[in-house]
N, C-alpha and C positions, 0 to 999 in steps of 0.2 A: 621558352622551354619550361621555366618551372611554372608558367600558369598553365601548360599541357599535364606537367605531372599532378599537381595540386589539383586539376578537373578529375583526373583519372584515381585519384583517391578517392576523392571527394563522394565519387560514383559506384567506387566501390565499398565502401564504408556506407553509403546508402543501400545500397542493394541489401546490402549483410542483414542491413537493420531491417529492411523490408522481408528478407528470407527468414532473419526466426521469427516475425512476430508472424507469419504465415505457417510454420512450422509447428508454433505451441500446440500441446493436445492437451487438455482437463484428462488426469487419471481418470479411465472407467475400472471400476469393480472396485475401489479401494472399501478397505475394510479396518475398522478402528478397534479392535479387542484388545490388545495388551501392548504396553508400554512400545516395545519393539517397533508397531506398527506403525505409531505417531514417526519414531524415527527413520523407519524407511523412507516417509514422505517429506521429510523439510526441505530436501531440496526442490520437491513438486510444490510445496508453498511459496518458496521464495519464485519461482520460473512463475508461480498465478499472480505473484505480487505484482512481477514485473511487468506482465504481460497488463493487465490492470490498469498499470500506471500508462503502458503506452494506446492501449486499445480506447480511439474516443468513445464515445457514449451512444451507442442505438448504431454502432455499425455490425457487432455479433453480436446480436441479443441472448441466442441461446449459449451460445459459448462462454460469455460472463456470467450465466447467470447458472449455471456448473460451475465456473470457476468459483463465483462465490460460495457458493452451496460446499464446495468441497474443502474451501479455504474454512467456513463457520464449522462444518462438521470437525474439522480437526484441531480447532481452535476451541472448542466448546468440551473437546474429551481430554487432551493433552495435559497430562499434568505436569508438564516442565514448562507451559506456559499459561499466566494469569494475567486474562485483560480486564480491567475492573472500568466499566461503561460509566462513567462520571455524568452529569446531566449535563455540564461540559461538551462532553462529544456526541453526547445525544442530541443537545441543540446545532451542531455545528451540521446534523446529518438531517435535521428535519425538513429542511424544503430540497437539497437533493442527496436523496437517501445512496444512493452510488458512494458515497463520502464516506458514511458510517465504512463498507466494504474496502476503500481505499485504507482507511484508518487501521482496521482489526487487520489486513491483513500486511502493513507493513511493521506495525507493531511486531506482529509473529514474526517478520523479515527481521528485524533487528534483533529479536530474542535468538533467533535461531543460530544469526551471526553473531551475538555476541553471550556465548553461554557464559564465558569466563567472567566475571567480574557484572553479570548483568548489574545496568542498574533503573528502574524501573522511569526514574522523568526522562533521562535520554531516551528509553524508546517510547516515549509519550510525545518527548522533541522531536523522534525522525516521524512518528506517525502524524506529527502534526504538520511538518516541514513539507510532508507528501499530501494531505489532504488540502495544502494552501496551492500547492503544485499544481496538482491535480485541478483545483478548481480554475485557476489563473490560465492552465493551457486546453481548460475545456470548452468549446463553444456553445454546446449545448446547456450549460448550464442555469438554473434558475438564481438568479438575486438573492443573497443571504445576507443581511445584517451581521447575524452573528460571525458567517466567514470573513464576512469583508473587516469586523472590528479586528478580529483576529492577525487577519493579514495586515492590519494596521500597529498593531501588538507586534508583531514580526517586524516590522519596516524599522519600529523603533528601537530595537535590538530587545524587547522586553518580554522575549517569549516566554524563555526560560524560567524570567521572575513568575509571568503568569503563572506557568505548572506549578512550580512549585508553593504556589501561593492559591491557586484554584485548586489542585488534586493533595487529599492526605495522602502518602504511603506508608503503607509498614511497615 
């Protein structure tokens, strides 16, 4: 009986997950003029974040590639949030560039969740912890040195030292 109920969970906590990533839509028409407008969207950054993180690589082309576009436009005007592109995360994004998009737009996720108290290497740590993610559960990915030292940086608990010893902040 409980391996009848644990299937019937199991199946339905699949579906779920199956049903919203079928569900997400890319805001159309969104419009960036004033302050207000960034904030009506956060929660449409964080839902492209996620969607992001679960959507592999080259199965909605067009639709990631709105999602980013919508995640960069708001990310690039917003002034309550400052991604500072380190050569750091420039190299991490250079042989597959989906990474850089994985990166800016969890950064934002974490900004947006944590207004209170931001602090700028934590969301550098989650955007990093999602671009190691990201790579490790993607198949389509190309071979990076630089992610793979990283993820080795990670394994040895020394990420954090990394950031804060790779990125100045101010």
């Amino acid at each position: 009986m409980e391996k009848i109920i644990r299937t019937v969970l199991l199946l339905t906590l699949l579906t779920g997950l199956k049903a919203s990533a079928q569900t997400y839509e890319v805001p159309k028409d969104y419009h960036f003029k004033k302050h207000e407008d960034y904030i009506k969207y956060e929660a449409d950054i964080i839902k492209a974040a996620d969607w992001l993180m679960r959507t592999p690589w080259g199965t909605e082309p067009v639709k990631t590639e709105a999602a980013n576009q919508f995640i960069l436009q708001w990310a690039q005007g917003t002034p309550d949030v400052v991604i500072e592109l380190k050569q750091a995360i420039m190299d991490l994004s250079d042989t597959n560039p989906q990474l850089g998009f994985i990166y800016m737009s969890q950064f934002c996720k974490y900004a947006i969740q944590h207004k209170t108290g931001f602090n700028k290497a934590l969301a550098n740590l989650a955007a990093l912890k999602a671009v190691i993610e990201k790579y490790n559960m993607e198949p389509a990915h190309k071979r990076d040195n630089d992610v793979e030292k990283l993820i080795d940086i990670d394994k040895d608990g020394k990420l954090e030292y990394w950031i804060n010893n790779e990125f100045t902040f101010n």
